[in-house]
N, C-alpha and C positions, 0 to 999 in steps of 0.2 A: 409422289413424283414432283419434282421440283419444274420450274418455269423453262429452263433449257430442258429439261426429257432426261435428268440425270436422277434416279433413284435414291431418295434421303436412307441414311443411317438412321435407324430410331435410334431415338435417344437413352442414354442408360442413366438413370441416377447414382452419379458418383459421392459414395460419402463424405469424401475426403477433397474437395475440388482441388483442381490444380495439380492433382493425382492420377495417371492411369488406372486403369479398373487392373483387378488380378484376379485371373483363375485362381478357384481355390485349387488344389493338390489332393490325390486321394487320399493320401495321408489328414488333409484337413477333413475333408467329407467326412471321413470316417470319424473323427475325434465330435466333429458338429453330431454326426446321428448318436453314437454312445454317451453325446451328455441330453440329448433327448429322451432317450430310451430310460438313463438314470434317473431322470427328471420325474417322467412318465411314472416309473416304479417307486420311488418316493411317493407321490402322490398316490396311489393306487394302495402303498403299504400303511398310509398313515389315515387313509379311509377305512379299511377293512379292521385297522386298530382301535381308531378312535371315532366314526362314526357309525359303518354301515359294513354289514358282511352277512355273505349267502352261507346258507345251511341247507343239505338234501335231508328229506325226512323219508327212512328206511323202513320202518315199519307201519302198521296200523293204529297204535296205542293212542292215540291222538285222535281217532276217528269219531265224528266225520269233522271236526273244525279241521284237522290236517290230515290228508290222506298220503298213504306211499307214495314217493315219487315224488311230490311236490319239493319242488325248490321255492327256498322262500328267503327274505332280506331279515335279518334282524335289527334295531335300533340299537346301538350300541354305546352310545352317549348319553341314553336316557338316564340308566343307573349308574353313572360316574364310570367310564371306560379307565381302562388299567393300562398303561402303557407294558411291551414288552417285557419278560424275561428274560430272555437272553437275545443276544445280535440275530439276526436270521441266519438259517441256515448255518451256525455255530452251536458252539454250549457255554459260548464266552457269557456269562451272566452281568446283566446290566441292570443300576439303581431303579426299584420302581418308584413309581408315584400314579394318582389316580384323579381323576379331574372328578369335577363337585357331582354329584348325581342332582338330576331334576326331579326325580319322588326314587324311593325305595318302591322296590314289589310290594306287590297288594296280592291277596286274595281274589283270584279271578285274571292275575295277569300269566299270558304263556310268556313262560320265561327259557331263553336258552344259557345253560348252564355247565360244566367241567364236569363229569363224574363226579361222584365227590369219595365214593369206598374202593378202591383198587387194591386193599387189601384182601377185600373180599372176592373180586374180579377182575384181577391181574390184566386181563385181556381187556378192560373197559379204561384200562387209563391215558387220563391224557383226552378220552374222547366227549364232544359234545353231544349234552341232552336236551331235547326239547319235552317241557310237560307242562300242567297248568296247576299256578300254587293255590291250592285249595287252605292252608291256615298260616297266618303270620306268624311271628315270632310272638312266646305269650298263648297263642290260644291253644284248644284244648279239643281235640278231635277223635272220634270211635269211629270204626262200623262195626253194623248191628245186620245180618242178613242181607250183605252187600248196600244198604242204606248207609251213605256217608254222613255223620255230623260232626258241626265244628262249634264249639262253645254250645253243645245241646240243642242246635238247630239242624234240621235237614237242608243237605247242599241244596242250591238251586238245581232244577231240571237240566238246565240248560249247559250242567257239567257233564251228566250222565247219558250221553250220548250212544247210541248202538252201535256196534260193528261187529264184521269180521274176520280180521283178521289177527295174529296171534305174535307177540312178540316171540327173538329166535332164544328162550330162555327157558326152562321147565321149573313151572313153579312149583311146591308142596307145603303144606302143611308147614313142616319145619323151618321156613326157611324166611319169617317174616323175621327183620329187626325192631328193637332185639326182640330176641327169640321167645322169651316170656309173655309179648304181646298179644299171641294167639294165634289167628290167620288174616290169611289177606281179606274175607269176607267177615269175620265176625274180628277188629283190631284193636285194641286200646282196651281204653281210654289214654292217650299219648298226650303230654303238653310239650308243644311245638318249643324249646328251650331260645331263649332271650339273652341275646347281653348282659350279665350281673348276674343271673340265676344262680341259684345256689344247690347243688344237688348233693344229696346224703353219697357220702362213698362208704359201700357196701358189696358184699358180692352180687346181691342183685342188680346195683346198677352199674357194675363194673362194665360190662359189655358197652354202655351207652357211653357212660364219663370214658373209658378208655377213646372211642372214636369221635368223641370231641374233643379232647385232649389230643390226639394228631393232626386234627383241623385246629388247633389253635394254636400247634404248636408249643404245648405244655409238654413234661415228663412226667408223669403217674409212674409210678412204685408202690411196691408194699415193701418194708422194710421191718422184720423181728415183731410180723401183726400190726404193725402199724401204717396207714398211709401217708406217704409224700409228695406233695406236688412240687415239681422242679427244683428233689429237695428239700423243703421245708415242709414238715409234719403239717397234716390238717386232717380235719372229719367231714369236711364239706369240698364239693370241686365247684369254682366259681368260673361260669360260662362267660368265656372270651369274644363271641362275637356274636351276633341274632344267626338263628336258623329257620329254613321254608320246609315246605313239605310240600312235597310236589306230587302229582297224580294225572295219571294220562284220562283223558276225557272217558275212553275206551278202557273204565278201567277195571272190568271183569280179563283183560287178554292185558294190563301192561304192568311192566317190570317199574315200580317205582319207588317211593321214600320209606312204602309197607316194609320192602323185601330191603332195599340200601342206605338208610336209614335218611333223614332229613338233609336239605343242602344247605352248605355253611355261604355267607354272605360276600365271601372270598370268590366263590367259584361262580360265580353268577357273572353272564355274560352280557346278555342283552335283553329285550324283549320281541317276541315274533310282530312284524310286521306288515309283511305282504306275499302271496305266492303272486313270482313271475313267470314262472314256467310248471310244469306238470307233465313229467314223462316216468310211466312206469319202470320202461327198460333202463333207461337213462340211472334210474337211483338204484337198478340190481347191480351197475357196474361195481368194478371196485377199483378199477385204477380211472386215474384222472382222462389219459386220451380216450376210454374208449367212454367213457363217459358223455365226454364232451362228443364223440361223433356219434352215440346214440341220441342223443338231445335234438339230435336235428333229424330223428325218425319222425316225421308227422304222422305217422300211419298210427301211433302209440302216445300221439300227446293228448292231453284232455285239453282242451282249449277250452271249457266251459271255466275252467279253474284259474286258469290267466287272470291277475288284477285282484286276486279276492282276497277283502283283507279281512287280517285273522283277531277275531275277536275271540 
């Protein structure tokens, strides 16, 4: 209120002095919120690329370090994050590149990972795994009566975790790789294959060298008895990039590198990080809405689970 009783204008900060102010137009409104929201999704899409991105864990096989339902963050700049394949929501394919990793997987890290055999499980590809790498690239691992060892040591305790429940796969006998290894409880002796290795091409190890040879993108042939790698005669196949061998904690009930054979260094995504949420129903969904509106059932969230990180 000014001095005569006449009601001040508040003041507007004009950018432009010497300028009337201008309503924006809905036409402007509208162009201002869609490069926010673009903004917004840039950032959102170059996090989930290059740093940090959620994973639901569907099954048991992880128990008890990760239980069903747990939603969890991965690090995904730890081991050198991979920029995009193709454009989003295209199949327009775009140049990769992959920024520096700060340590390679170890022995003892949960690592989330690409399928790596979709030959073998059509229906598995394209999808993420989460399990924990029990032998590097180079070492040399058996079981013996469901007892794990790696370079003729027994695994630590604190891999072999109990649980119960059962991944959605039916395992048997026949069906470890490759197939000449045994079973899932009595396996190997396997050496977890390494960059530069060298492996005899034979019919025995065709089964293996073939499925490294597709992760590495080699062509294998037999050509008149004889072998050729991309091509050119050889007796030996030389391994293209390091490979893990992964094993779920739980691993009397999980589907792992036994049954689909080791994961190549390509497919490797991040390492687990942290559970922020834990809802059982929430991880049976299968489509994204109702996912996200079971999430917020608290009648079915663990909350003891919130915040735990996953070692």
């Amino acid at each position: 209120m000014s001095f005569f009783g006449k009601k001040e204008e508040p003041k507007k900060n004009n950018p432009v002095p010497g300028k009337p102010l201008k309503e924006m137009t809905f036409t402007e409104r509208l162009v201002e919120n869609v490069k926010s929201f673009a903004w917004a999704l840039c950032v959102y899409y170059i996090t989930i690329t290059f740093v940090v991105q959620n994973f639901t864990i569907p099954t048991g096989s992880m128990e008890v370090s990760l239980l069903p339902g747990d939603f969890i963050f991965a690090n995904k700049f730890i081991y050198g994050a991979k920029s995009p394949e193709n454009i989003p929501f295209t199949d327009i394919k775009l140049p990769q590149f992959q920024l520096p990793a700060f340590k390679e997987p170890q022995q003892g890290d949960v690592v989330v990972f690409r399928f790596p055999h979709p030959e073998m499980m059509p229906s598995q590809n394209g999808l993420d795994y989460i399990k924990r790498c029990v032998a590097a690239p180079g070492q040399t691992l058996y079981v013996r009566n469901k007892v794990l060892f790696v370079d003729s040591e027994a695994l630590s305790v604190k891999f072999d975790l109990p649980g119960v429940h059962f991944d959605p796969y039916e395992r048997s006998e026949g069906q470890v790789f490759p197939r000449h290894m045994g079973s899932g409880d009595n396996f190997g002796p396997f050496r977890v294959p390494k960059k530069g290795d060298q492996i005899e091409l034979n019919l025995t190890n065709y089964e293996l060298v073939r499925y490294l040879s597709l992760r590495d993108g080699k062509k294998l042939e037999m050509r008149g008895g004889e072998w050729t790698v991309d091509g050119v005669k050889s007796t030996l196949y030389t391994v293209g990039q390091d490979y893990f061998f992964m094993m779920g904690d739980n691993r009397d009930n999980s589907l792992d590198s036994r049954y689909w054979g080791p994961v190549p260094r390509s497919h490797i995504a991040g390492q687990g990080m942290l559970v922020y949420w834990s809802n059982t129903d929430a991880a049976k969904q299968s489509s994204i809405p109702m996912k996200v509106l079971m999430m917020f059932n608290f009648f079915s969230v663990k909350w003891h689970r919130i915040g735990t990180i996953i070692r």
